[in-house]
C-alpha positions in Angstrom: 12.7 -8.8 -40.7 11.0 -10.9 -43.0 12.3 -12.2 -46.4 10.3 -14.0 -48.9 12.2 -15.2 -52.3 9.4 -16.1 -55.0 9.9 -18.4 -57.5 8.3 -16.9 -60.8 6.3 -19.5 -61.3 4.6 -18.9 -57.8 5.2 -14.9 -57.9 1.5 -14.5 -58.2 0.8 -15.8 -54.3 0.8 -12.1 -52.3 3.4 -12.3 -49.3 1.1 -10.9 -47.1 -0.8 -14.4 -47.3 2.1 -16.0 -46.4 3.5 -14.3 -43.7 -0.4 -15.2 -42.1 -0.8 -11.3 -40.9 -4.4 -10.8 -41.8 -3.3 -9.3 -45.4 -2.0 -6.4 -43.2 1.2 -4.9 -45.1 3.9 -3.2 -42.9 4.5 0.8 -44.4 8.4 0.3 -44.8 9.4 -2.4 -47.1 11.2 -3.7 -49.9 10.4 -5.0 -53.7 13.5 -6.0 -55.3 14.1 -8.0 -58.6 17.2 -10.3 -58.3 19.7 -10.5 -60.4 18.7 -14.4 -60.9 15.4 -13.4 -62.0 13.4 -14.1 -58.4 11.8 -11.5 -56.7 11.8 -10.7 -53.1 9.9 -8.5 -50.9 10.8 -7.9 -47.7 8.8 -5.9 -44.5 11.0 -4.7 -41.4 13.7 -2.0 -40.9 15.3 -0.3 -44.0 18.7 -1.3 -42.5 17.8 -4.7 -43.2 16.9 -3.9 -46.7 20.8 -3.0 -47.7 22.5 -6.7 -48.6 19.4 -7.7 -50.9 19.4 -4.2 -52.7 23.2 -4.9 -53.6 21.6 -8.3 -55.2 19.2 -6.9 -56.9 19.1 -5.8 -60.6 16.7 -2.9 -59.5 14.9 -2.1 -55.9 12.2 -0.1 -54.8 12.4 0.8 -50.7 9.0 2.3 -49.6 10.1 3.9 -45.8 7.4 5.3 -43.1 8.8 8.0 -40.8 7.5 10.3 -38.3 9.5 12.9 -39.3 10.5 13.5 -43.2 13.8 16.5 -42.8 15.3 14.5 -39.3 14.6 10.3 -40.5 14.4 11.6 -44.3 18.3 12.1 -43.8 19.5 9.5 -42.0 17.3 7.4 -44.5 19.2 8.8 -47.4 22.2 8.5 -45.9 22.1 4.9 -45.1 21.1 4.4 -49.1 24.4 6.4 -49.9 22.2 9.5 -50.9 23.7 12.8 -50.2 21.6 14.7 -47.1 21.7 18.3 -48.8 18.6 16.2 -51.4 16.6 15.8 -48.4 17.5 19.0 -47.3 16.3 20.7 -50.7 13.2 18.8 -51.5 11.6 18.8 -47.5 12.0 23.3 -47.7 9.9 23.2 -50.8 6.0 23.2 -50.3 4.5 21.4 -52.6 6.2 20.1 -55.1 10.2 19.8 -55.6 13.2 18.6 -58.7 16.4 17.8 -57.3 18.7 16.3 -60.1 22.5 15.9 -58.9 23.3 14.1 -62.0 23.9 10.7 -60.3 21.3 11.0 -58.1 17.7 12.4 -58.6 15.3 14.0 -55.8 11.5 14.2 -56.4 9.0 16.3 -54.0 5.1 15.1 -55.1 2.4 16.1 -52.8 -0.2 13.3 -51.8 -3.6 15.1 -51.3 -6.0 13.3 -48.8 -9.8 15.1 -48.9 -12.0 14.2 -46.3 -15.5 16.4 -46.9 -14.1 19.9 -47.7 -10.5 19.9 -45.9 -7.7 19.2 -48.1 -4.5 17.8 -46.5 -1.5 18.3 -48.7 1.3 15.7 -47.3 4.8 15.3 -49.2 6.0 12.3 -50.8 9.7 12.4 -51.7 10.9 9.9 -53.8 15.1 9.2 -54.4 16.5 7.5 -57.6 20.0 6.5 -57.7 21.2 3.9 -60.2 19.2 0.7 -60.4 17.2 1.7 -56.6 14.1 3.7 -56.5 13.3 4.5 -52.5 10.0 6.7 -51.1 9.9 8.3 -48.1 6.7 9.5 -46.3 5.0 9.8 -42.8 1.8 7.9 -41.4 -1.0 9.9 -43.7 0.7 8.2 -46.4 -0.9 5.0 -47.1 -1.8 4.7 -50.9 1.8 3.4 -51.9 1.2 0.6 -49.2 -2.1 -0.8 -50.8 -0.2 -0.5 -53.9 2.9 -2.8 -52.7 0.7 -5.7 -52.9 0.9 -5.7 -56.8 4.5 -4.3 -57.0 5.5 -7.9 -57.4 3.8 -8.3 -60.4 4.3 -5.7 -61.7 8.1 -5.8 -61.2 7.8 -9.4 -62.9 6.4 -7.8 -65.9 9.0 -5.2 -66.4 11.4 -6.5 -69.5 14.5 -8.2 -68.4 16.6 -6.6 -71.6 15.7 -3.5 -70.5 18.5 -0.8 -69.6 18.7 -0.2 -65.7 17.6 3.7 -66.1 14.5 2.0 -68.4 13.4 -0.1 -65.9 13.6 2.0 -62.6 12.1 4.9 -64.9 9.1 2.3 -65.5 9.1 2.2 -61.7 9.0 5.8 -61.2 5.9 6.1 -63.6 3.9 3.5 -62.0 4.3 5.1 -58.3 3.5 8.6 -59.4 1.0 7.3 -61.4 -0.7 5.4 -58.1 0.1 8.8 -56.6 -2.1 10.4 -58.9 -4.8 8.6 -59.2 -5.4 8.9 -55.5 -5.1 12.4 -55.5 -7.6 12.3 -58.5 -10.6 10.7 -55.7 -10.3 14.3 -54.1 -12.0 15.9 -56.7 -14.7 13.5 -56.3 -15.2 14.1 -52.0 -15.7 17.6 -53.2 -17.9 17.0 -56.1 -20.3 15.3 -53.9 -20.2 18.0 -51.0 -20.9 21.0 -53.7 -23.9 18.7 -54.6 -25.5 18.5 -50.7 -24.3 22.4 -50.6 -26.4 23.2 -53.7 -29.4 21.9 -52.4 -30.0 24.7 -50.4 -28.8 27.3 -53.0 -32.9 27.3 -53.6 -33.5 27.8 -49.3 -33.1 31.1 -49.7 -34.7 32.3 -46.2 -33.0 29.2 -44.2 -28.8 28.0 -43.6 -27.7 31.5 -44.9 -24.9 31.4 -42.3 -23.8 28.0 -42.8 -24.5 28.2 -46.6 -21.7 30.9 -46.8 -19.7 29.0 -44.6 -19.8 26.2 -46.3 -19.3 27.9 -50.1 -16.5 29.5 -48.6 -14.9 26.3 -47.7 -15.6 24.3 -51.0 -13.9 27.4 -52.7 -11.3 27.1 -50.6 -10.7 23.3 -51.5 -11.0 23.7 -55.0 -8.2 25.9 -54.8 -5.7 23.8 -52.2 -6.3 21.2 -54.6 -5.9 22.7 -57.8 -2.4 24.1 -56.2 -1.7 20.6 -55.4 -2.3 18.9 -59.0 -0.1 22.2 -60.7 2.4 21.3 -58.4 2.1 17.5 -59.9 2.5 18.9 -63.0 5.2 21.2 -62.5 7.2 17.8 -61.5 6.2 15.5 -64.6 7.2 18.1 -67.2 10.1 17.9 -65.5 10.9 14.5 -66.4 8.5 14.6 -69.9 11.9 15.0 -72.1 14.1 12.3 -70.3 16.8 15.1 -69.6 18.0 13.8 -66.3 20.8 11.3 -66.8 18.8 8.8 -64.2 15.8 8.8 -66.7 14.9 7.1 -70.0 15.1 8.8 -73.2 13.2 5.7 -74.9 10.6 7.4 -76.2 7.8 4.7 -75.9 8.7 4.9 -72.3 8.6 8.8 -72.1 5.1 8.4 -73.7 3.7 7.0 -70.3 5.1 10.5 -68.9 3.1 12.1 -71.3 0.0 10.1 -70.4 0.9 11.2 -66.4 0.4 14.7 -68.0 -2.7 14.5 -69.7 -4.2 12.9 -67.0 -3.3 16.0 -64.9 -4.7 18.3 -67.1 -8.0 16.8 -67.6 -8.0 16.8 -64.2 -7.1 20.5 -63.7 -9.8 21.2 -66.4 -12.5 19.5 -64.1 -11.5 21.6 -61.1 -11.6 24.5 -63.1 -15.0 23.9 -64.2 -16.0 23.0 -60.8 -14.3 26.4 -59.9 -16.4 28.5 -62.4 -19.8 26.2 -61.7 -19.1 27.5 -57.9 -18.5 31.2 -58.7 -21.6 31.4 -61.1 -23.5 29.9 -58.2 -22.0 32.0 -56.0 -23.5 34.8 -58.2 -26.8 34.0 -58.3 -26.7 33.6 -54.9 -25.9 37.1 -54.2 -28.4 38.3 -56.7 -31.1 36.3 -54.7 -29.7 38.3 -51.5 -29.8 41.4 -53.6 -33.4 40.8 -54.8 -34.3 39.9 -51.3 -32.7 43.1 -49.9 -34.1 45.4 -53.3 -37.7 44.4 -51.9 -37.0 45.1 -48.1 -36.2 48.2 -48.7 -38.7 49.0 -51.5 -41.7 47.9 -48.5 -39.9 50.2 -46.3 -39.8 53.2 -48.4 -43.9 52.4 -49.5 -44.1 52.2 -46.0 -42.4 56.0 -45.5 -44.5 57.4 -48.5 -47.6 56.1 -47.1 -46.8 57.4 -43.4 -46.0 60.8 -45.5 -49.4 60.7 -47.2 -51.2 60.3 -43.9 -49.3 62.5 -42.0 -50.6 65.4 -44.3 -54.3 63.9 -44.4 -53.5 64.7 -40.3 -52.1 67.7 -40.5 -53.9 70.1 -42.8 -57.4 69.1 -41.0 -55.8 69.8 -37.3 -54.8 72.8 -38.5 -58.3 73.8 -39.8 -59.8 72.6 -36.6 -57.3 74.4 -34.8 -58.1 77.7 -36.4 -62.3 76.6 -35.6 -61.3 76.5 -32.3 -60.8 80.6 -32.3 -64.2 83.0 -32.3 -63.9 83.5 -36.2 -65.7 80.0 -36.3 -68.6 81.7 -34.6 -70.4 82.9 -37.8 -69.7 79.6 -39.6 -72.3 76.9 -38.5 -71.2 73.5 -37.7 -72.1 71.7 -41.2 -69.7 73.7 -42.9 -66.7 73.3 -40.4 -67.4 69.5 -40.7 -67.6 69.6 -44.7 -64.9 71.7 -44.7 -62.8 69.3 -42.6 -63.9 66.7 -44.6 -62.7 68.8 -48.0 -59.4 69.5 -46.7 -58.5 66.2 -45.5 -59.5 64.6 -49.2 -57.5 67.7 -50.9 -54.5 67.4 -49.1 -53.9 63.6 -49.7 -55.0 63.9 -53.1 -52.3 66.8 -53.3 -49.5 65.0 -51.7 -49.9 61.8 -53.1 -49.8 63.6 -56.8 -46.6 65.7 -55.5 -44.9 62.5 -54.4 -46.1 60.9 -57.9 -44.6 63.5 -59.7 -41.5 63.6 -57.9 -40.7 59.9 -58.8 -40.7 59.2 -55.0 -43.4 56.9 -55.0 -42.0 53.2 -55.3 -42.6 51.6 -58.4 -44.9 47.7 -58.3 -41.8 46.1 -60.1 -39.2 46.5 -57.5 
């Protein structure tokens, strides 16, 4: 374990600087404001975490397991946190509220995009008294890039503060980092709807893979619209300061309310993205429609015209058929030939007018 004990005046130096790894943070680690004013961060084992929490006037634990129902519990339990929390919030599936008065259970869902595949991991987060503690597995990273500025921003947090007003300040800032990270997914599937609209206007090339890949972004949209409802569901949870291990200052419960709007913009995008995609989606199958309106249209020109033709063959053979007998004897062979000529012009003129009148003939437009 390493323990560092900052001096205000010197708080600003990151530890990772100090402890000469590269800048490299380890993902289970401690932040802790002592009760004579230093702060301390510390990188190891959350065992060793315990005796500077009990110094502390308020903690924040960030832990990395491999698996959150098994280590989640023995995690909790080490903190004094009752299991059944862990138990609760890891059967939820998104998002989860666990308040058991003295100690408070939060279930956020960290969103990672990468192209058009959403990955929805869970980020439970414990507050008991005057310690905040996050547990989450190895796809979790955004809270460790954020523990580089935790000591600063635990030195800016007001020293008159109540405990609950300070550990709720805390809680906004991690959710907040929480959500802005889950906010870069919209823009991983902004910029894959742009490379798949390019070929909305190839309408004779990628139709497979176009269809594929609208399918997908669809599907995206909605795993991560799911995911920032879920968010929601969560922060209007805690908007009213009713749990007794959150604030009721208002000015405080204002920054709750800023965690909301921010989701709903947020929601609003995707659900412009959403109708952008289904009205692209429509034109899409109108080109196909269009496309498949003028196949058929050359096929049935093609049917009338084989139709026409057939009777320009048929009423002639039939003529020459009956020439053929001995009553073609009398008639010499300049009549037979205008007369097959006659016939052949008759009958097409005939059918093409009967299939004109009928309304069989296909129409320019179409």
């Amino acid at each position: 374990m390493k323990e560092f004990q900052i001096d205000e005046a010197k708080a600003e130096v990151p530890v990772a600087q100090k402890t000469g790894n590269g800048g490299g943070l380890s993902p289970t680690f401690c932040v802790a404001m002592l009760k004579n004013g230093t702060t301390a961060k510390l990188e190891g084992k959350a065992e060793d975490f315990l005796e500077t929490i009990r110094g502390s006037d308020f903690a924040w634990v960030n832990v990395q397991v491999s698996d959150l129902k098994e280590d989640g519990i023995n995690i909790a339990s080490m903190f004094g946190f009752k299991q059944s929390i862990i138990n609760e919030l890891v059967s939820q599936r998104f998002s989860g509220y666990d308040d058991h008065t003295t100690e408070l259970g939060l279930l956020l869902p960290a969103v990672h995009v990468t192209q058009l595949t959403v990955t929805i991991n869970k980020l439970i987060i414990l507050i008991k008294s005057n310690l905040i503690i996050t547990i989450h597995d190895e796809h979790v990273t955004r809270l460790i890039k954020f523990a580089r500025y935790a000591i600063t921003f635990f030195k800016k947090v007001p020293k008159n503060l109540e405990d609950i007003d300070k550990i709720s300040l805390v809680l906004i800032r991690i959710m907040d980092e929480n959500n802005e990270r889950n906010f870069d997914g919209i823009r991983s599937i902004q910029e894959q709807g742009e490379e798949i609209s390019k070929y909305l206007v190839e309408t004779n090339k990628f139709r497979q893979e176009l269809g594929s890949d609208i399918y997908k972004m669809k599907h995206a949209l909605i795993s991560y619209l799911e995911a920032l409802w879920a968010t929601l569901d969560v922060v209007h949870y805690l908007r009213y300061g009713d749990a007794e291990l959150i604030t009721d200052d208002p000015i405080i419960l204002q920054k709750v309310g800023m965690l909301s709007t921010d989701l709903t913009r947020q929601i609003s995008i995707s659900e412009q993205m959403s109708t952008v995609l289904a009205s692209g989606l429509e034109v899409l199958q109108s080109i196909y429609n269009n496309q498949l309106t003028m196949l058929n249209n050359k096929f049935s020109l093609l049917a009338v015209w084989l139709a026409v033709l057939g009777t320009a063959f048929i009423v002639p053979n039939t003529i020459a058929t009956i020439f053929g007998t001995p009553v073609a004897e009398h008639i010499n062979w300049e009549w037979q030939a205008a007369i097959l000529v006659l016939s052949t012009i008759l009958s097409v003129a005939i059918a093409y007018w009967a299939l004109r009148k009928k309304g069989l003939w296909p129409k320019a437009e179409q």
